[in-house]
C-alpha positions as CSV (number, residue, x, y, z in Angstrom):
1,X,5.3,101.7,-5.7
2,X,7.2,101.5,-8.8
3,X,10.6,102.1,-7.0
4,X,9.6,99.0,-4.9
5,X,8.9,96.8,-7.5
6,X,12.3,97.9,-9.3
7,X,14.3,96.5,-6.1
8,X,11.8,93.6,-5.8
9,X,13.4,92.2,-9.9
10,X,16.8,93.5,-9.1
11,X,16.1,90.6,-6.2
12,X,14.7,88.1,-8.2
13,X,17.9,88.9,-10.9
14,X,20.5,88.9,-8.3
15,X,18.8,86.0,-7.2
16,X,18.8,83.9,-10.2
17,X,22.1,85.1,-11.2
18,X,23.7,83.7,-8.1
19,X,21.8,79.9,-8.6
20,X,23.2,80.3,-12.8
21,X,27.0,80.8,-11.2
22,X,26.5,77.8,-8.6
23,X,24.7,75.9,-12.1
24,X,27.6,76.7,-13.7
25,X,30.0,74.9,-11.8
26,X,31.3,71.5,-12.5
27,X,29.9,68.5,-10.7
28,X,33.1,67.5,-9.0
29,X,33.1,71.5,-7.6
30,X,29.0,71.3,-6.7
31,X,30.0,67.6,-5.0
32,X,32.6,68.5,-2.9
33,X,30.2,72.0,-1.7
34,X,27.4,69.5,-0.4
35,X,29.8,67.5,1.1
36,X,30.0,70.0,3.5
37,X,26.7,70.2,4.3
38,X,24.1,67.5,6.6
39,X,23.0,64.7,4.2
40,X,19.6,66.1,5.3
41,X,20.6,69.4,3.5
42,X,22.2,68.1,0.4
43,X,19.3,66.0,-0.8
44,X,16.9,69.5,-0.2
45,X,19.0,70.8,-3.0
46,X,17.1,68.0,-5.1
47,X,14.5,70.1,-5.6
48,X,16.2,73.1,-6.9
49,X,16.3,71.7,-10.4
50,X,16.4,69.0,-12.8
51,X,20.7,68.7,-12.9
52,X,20.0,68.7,-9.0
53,X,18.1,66.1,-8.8
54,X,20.8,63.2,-8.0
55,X,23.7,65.2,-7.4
56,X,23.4,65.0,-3.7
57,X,23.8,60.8,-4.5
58,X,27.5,61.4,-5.7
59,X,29.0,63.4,-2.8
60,X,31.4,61.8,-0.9
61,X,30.2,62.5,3.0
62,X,27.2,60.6,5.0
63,X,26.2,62.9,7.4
64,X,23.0,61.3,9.4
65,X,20.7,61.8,12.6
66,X,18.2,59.3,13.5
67,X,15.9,61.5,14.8
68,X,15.5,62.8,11.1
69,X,13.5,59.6,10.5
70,X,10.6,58.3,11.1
71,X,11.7,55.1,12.4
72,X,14.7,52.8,12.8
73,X,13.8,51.2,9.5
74,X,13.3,54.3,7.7
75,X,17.2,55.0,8.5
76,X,17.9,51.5,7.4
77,X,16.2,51.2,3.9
78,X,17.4,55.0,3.2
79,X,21.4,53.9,4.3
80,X,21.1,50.9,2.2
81,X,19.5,52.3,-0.7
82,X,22.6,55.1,-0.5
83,X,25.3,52.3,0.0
84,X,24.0,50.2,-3.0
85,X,24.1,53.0,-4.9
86,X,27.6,53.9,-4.2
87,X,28.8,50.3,-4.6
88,X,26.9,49.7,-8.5
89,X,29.0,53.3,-9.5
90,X,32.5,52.4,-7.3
91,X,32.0,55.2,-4.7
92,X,33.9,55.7,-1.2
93,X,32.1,57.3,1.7
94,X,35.3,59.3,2.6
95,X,33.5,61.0,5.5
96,X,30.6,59.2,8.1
97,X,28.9,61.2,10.8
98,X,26.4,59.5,12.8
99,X,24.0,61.2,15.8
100,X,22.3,57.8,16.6
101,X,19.6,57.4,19.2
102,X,19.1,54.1,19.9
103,X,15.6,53.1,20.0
104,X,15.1,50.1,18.3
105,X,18.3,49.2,18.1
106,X,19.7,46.4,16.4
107,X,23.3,45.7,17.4
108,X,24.3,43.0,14.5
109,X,22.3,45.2,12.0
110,X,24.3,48.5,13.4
111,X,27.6,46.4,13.2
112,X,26.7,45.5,9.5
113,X,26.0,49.1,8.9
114,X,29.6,50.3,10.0
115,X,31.0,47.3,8.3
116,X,30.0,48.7,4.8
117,X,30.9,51.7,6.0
118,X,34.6,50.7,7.1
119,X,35.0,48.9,3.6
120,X,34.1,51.7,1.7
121,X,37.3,53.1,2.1
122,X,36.1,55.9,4.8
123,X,39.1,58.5,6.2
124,X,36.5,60.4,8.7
125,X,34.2,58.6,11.0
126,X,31.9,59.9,13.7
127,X,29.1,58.1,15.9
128,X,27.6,59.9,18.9
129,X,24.9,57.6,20.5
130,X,22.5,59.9,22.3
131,X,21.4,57.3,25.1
132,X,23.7,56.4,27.8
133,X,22.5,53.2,29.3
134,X,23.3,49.8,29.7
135,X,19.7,48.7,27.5
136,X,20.6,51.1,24.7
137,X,24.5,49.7,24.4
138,X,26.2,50.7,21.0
139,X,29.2,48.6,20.3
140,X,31.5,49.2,17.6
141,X,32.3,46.5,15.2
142,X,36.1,44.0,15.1
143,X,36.2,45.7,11.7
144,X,37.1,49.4,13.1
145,X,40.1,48.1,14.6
146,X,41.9,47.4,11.5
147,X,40.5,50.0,9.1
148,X,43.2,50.9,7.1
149,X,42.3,54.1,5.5
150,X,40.8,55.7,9.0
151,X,42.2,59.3,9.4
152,X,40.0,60.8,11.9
153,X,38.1,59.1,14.3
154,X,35.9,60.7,16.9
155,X,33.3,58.5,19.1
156,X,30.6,59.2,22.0
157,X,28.9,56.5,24.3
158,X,29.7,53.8,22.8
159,X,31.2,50.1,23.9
160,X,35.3,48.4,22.5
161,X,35.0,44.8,22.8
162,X,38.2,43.7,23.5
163,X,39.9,42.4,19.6
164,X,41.3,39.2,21.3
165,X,42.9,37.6,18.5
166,X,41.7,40.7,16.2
167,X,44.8,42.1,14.4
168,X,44.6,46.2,15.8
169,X,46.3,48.3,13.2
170,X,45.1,52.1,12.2
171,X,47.8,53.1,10.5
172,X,46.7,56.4,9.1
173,X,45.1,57.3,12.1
174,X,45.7,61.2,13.0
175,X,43.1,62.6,15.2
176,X,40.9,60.2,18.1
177,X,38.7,61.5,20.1
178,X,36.7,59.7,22.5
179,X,34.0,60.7,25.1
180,X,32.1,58.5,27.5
181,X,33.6,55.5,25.5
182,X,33.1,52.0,27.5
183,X,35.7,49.5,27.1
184,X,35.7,45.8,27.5
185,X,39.2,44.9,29.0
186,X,41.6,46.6,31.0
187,X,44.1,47.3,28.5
188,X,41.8,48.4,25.1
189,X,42.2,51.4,25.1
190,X,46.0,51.4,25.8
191,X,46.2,48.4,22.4
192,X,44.0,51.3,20.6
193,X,45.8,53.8,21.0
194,X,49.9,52.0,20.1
195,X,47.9,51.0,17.0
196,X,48.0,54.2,15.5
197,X,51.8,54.6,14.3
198,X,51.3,58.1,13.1
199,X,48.6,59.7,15.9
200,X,49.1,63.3,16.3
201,X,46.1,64.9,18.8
202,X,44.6,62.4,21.0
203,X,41.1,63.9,22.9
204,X,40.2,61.7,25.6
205,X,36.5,62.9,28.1
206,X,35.5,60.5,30.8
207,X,32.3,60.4,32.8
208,X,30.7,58.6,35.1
209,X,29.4,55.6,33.4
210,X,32.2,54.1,31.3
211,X,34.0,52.9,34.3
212,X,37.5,54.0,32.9
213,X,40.1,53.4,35.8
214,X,43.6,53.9,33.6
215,X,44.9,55.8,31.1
216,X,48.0,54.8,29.6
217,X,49.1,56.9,26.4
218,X,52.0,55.3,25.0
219,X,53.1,57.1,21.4
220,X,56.1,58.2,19.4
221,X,54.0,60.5,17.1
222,X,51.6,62.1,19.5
223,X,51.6,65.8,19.7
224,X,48.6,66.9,21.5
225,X,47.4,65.0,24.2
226,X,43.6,66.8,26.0
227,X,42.2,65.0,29.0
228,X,38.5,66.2,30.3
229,X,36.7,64.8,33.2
230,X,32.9,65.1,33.2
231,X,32.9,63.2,36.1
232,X,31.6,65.2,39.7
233,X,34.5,66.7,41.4
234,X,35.1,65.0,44.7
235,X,33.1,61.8,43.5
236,X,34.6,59.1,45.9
237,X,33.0,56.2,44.7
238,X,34.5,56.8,41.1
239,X,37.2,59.1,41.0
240,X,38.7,59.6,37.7
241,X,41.2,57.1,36.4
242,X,44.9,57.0,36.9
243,X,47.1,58.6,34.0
244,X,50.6,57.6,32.7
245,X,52.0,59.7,29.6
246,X,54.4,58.7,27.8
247,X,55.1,60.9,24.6
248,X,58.2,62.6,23.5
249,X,57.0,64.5,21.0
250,X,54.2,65.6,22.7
251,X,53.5,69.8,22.3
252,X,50.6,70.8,23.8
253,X,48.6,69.2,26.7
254,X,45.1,70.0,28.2
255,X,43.9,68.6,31.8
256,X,40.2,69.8,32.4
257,X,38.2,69.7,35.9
258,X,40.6,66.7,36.5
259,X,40.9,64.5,39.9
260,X,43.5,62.3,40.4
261,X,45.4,59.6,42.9
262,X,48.3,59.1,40.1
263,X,49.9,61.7,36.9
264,X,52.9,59.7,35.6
265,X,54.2,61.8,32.9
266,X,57.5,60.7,31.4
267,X,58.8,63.0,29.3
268,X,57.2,66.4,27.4
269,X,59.2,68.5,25.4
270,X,61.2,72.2,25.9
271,X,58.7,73.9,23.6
272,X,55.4,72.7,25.2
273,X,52.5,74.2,26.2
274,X,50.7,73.0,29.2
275,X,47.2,74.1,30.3
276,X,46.6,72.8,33.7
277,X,43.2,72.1,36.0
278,X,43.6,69.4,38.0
279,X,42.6,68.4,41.8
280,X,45.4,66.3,43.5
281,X,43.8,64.1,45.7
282,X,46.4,63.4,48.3
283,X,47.2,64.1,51.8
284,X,49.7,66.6,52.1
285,X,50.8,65.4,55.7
286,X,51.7,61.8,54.0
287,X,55.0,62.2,52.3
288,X,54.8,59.4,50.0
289,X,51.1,60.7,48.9
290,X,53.0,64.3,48.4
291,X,55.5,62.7,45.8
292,X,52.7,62.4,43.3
293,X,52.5,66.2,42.8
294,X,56.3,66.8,43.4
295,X,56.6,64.3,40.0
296,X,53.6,66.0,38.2
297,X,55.4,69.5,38.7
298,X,58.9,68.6,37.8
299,X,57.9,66.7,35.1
300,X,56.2,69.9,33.4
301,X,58.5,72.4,34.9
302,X,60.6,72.1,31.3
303,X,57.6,73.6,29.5
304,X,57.6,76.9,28.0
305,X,53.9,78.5,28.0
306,X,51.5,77.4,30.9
307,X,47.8,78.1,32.0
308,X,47.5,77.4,35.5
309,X,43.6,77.5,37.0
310,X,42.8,79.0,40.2
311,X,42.3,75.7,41.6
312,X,45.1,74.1,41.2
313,X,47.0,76.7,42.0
314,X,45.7,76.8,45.6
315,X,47.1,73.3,45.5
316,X,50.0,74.2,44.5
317,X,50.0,76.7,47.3
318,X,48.6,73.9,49.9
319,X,52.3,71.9,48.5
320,X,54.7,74.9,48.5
321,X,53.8,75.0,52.4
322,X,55.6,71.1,53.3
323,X,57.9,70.8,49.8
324,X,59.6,73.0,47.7
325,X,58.5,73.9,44.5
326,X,60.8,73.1,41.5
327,X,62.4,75.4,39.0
328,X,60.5,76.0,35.8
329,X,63.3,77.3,33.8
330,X,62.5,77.6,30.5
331,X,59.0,79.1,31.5
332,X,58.3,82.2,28.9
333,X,55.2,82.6,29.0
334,X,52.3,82.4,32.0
335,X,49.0,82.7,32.4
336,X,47.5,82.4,36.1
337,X,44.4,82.9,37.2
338,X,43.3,83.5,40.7
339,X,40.3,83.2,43.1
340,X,39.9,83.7,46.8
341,X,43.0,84.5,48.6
342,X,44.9,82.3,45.8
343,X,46.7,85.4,45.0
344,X,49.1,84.6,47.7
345,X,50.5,81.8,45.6
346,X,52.1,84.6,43.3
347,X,55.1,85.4,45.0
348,X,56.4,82.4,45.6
349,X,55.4,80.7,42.5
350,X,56.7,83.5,40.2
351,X,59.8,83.1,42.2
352,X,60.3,80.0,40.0
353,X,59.9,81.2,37.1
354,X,63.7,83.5,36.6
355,X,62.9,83.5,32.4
356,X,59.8,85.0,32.1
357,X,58.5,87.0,29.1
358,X,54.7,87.2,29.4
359,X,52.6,87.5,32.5
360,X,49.1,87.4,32.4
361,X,46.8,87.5,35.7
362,X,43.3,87.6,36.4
363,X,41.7,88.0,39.9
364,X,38.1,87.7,40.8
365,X,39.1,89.7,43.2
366,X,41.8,92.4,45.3
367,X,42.5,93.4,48.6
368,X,42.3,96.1,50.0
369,X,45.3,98.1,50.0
370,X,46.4,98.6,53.7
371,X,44.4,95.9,55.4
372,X,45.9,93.1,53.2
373,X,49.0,94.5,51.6
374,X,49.7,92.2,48.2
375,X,52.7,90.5,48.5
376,X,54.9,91.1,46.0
377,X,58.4,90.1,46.8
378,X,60.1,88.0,44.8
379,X,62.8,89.8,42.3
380,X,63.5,86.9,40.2
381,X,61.5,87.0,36.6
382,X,61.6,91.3,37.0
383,X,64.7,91.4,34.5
384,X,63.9,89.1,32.2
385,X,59.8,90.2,32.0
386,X,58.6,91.9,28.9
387,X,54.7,91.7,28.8
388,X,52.1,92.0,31.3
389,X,48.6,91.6,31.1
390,X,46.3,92.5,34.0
391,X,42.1,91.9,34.3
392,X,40.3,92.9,37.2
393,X,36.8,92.3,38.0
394,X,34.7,95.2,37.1
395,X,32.9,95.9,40.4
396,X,34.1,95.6,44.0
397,X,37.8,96.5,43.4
398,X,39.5,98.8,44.6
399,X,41.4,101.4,42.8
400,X,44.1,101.9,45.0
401,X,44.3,97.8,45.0
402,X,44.9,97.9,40.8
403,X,47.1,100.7,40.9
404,X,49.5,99.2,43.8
405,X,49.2,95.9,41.2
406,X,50.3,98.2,38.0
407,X,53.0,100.2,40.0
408,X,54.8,96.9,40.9
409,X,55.4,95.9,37.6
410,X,55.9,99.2,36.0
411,X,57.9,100.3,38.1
412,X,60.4,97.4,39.0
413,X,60.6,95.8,35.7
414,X,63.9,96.4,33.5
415,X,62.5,95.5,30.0
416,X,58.9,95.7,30.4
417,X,57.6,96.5,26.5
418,X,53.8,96.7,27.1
419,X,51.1,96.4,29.9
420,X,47.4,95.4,28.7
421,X,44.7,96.6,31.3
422,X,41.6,95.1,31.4
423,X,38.7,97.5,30.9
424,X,38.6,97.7,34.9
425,X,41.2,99.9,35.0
426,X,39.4,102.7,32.5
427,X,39.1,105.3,35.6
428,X,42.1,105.2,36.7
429,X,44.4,104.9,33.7
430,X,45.7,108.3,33.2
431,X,47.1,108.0,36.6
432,X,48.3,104.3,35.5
433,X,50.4,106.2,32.4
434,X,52.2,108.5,34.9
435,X,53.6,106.0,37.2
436,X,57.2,106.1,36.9
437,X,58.8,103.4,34.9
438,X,62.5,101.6,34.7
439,X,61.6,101.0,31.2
440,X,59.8,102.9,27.9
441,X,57.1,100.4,28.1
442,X,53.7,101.3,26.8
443,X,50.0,101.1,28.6
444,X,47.4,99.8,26.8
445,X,43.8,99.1,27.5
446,X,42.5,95.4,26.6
447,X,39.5,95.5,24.5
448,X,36.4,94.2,26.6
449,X,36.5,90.0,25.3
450,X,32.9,89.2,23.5
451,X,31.3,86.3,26.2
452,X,32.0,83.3,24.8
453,X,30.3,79.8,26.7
454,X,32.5,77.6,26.0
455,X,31.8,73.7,26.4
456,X,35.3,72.7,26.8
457,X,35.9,69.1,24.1
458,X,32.7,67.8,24.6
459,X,30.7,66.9,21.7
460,X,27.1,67.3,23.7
461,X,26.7,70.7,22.4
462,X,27.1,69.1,19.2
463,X,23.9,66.7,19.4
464,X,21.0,68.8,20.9
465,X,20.5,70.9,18.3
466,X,17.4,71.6,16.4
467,X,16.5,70.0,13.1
468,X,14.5,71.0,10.6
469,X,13.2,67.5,9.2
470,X,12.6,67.5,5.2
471,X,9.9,64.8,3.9
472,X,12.3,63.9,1.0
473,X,15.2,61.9,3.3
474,X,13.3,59.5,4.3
475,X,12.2,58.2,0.4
C-alpha cells in the first residue's frame, strides 16, 4: 500500500513539474505550441489555469470544423468574435483550416468570412467542404485570387468563378493543391495556376463531379507536378481530362489510377523522377491514336528514377507489340511491378534501359519453372547494374521459380553490389548465397514492410475523423 501511494505523488510531482516547465515558457513559445494544435484543442487549454485563460486568443492559426458547433450561427458569432479580436490587438491569421459542411449555408456570408480572412494577411489556407452537391455549392471569393501573402493553398469541393476582369496574381504562392475543385470557365484553372510566379509542388485530384475536361500546367518554377484521378476507371461518359505539361524545371511527377485520350508533356528534366499509373485509352490498330503513347514515352524516357505500375506496363507491352519502344538512356534507377503474365514485359523493356543501377521488381506472382520458362534475354543493363531488389508473394511461388529469378542476376551481372530478397525467399536463401557470382556482391534479406493503407493525395481521410466536441468553443 504504501509503495503504491509513493508512485501515485511521484505522479502527481512529475506531473506538475511538467505543466511548471510548459508555465514557464514565454508566451510567444506557448503561442506558437497551440498553433499547432485544432482551435478546438487550444481553447481546452483555457481551463488549465488562470495565465491560460486567453492565451489560445493570440495564436496565430484558425483551425475549425463545423461539425464542432452547434449550428451554422454558432460558427459565425464564434469566427467573428475571434476576428474582432484580432483586429482591436493588430493580429494576422497566418494559418486557416476549414472542414465546412454546408448545412445552412450562406454563400455571401461564407465569402465575407474568407474575405477577412484573405485580408488578415493569411500564408496557409485550407477549406474542405464535406458535401458534394450542386444545393450545397461552396464558392470561393474574387478576393483569393489576388491574395498577396498566400503561401500554401490547399482546397476540396469547392467552385472558381471565373475572375473576368479580376486582376489574378499569387505571387508567393508555393504549394496548391486541389481536389474535386469545380471551375467556372474553360481556362480558370490554367489563369490560376500562371498566377503563381514562384509555384513549386502543384497536387491536382479530379472526380466525377467537377466536370474538369483539361489540364494545362504552364510554369517556369514548378518542380513537382502529382495528378490523381478518383474518377471510375473505364468511365465513358466522363473520362478524365486531357493533360498538357509544360515545365522545365519540373523534378518529380506522380500520375495516379489515370485515364487518358491526350499526355502532352513538353519538356521534364535529366534528373527526374517519374512514378507512372496511367490507362492509355487508344486503339492500338489506329496509328495516329498509337502516337499519343509513343510521345508520352519519349517524352519521359530522359528521366532518371521511374515507378512503373503493373498496369501500365501491360500497356506498354500491348505498344511494344506494333511500335518500338524508345531508349531511356539516362534511366538509373527502376522500380516495376508486375501482375498476371505482365512479367513478359521485362525483357524487352529492360532492353531499353543500357544505364541501369537499381532494379527493383515485385511479382504477385511466378511461373513455374519448366512449363513457362521466364524470359530473360536481354544483355543490355547486365554491365552497368549494381542493385537488385526482388519481392515475391509469400504463398503460391515456387522455389525453383525465385531461385531461376536470383541466378539470373547473380550470376550474369558484372558489378552487382547487393541483392535484397523479400522475406519469400527465407527457405531458400542459403542456397541463394551459394549461387555462383561474376561479382562480390552481397545477399541480403529485406525486412518484412509494416502494412501501410495508404490513401494516395486525397484529403478524405483527412475529414472523417472523430471529434471530441468541448462545450467551451462554442461561447
Amino acid at each position: 500500500m504504501a509503495r503504491t501511494m509513493l508512485k501515485k505523488r511521484k505522479l502527481r510531482e512529475s506531473e506538475g513539474s511538467v505543466e511548471d516547465r510548459l508555465s514557464s515558457l514565454p508566451n510567444d513559445v506557448l503561442h506558437q505550441i497551440l498553433s499547432n494544435l485544432s482551435t478546438k484543442d487550444s481553447v481546452s487549454t483555457s481551463v488549465l489555469s488562470k495565465r491560460w485563460e486567453k492565451l489560445w486568443k493570440y495564436v496565430p492559426a484558425l483551425d475549425l470544423n463545423s461539425d464542432d458547433f452547434s449550428d451554422y450561427w454558432d460558427l459565425e458569432e464564434f469566427f467573428e468574435s475571434f476576428m474582432d479580436f484580432n483586429k482591436d490587438q493588430n493580429l494576422n491569421v497566418e494559418r486557416f483550416k476549414l472542414i465546412y459542411n454546408p448545412i445552412e449555408h450562406s454563400q455571401s456570408y461564407f465569402e465575407s468570412l474568407i474575405d477577412d480572412v484573405v485580408e488578415s494577411g493569411v500564408r496557409h489556407f485550407t477549406v474542405l467542404n464535406k458535401v458534394d452537391g450542386d444545393e450545397d455549392s461552396v464558392g470561393m471569393p474574387l478576393s483569393l485570387y489576388s491574395c498577396a501573402t498566400l503561401v500554401n493553398l490547399t482546397l476540396f469541393c469547392v467552385i472558381f468563378d471565373s475572375p473576368e476582369s479580376q486582376v489574378v496574381s499569387l505571387p508567393y504562392l508555393k504549394t496548391l493543391h486541389l481536389e474535386a475543385v469545380k471551375f467556372d470557365g474553360h481556362s480558370v484553372l490554367e489563369t490560376l495556376i500562371s498566377s503563381c510566379s514562384v509555384l513549386n509542388e502543384l497536387t491536382i485530384i479530379t472526380h466525377h463531379g467537377d466536370f474538369l475536361e483539361d489540364i494545362c500546367v504552364r510554369s517556369p518554377s514548378l518542380k513537382c507536378f502529382k495528378l490523381e484521378s478518383m474518377r471510375e476507371v473505364f468511365d465513358v461518359e466522363c473520362g478524365d481530362p486531357s493533360v498538357e505539361v509544360d515545365a522545365p524545371k519540373l523534378e518529380f511527377m506522380s500520375i495516379t489510377n489515370y485515364q487518358y485520350e491526350s499526355f502532352i508533356l513538353h519538356t521534364i528534366g535529366s534528373s527526374a523522377k517519374v512514378n507512372i499509373d496511367v490507362f492509355f485509352d487508344v486503339e492500338y490498330d489506329d496509328p495516329l491514336e498509337r502516337v499519343v503513347i509513343g510521345d508520352f514515352l519519349t517524352a519521359i524516357s530522359t528521366v532518371r528514377e521511374m515507378t512503373i505500375s503493373a498496369r501500365t506496363l501491360e500497356e506498354i507491352l500491348d505498344y511494344s507489340k506494333v511500335e518500338q519502344l524508345p531508349q531511356f538512356l539516362n534511366l538509373s534507377s527502376l522500380h516495376v511491378s508486375f501482375l498476371g503474365s505482365s512479367w513478359k514485359m521485362l525483357p524487352t523493356f529492360l532492353g531499353c534501359c543500357p544505364n541501369l543501377h537499381s532494379l527493383d521488381l515485385e511479382f504477385d506472382y511466378l511461373p513455374e519453372t519448366g512449363k513457362n520458362k521466364l524470359p530473360f534475354v536481354s544483355q543490355g543493363f547486365l554491365s552497368s547494374l549494381e542493385f537488385v531488389q526482388l519481392k515475391t508473394p509469400i504463398t503460391d511461388t515456387k522455389s525453383s521459380c525465385m531461385m531461376e529469378l536470383a541466378k539470373y542476376f547473380i550470376r550474369n551481372c558484372d558489378v552487382l553490389k547487393k541483392v535484397m530478397l523479400s522475406e519469400s525467399f527465407g527457405n531458400i536463401i542459403k542456397k541463394v548465397e551459394r549461387i555462383p557470382k561474376r561479382s562480390r556482391c552481397e545477399v541480403e534479406m529485406l525486412k518484412p514492410a509494416s502494412e501501410v493503407v495508404s490513401h494516395g493525395s486525397s484529403l478524405l481521410p483527412m475529414m472523417y475523423r472523430n471529434f471530441v466536441i468541448p462545450k467551451i468553443l462554442g461561447q
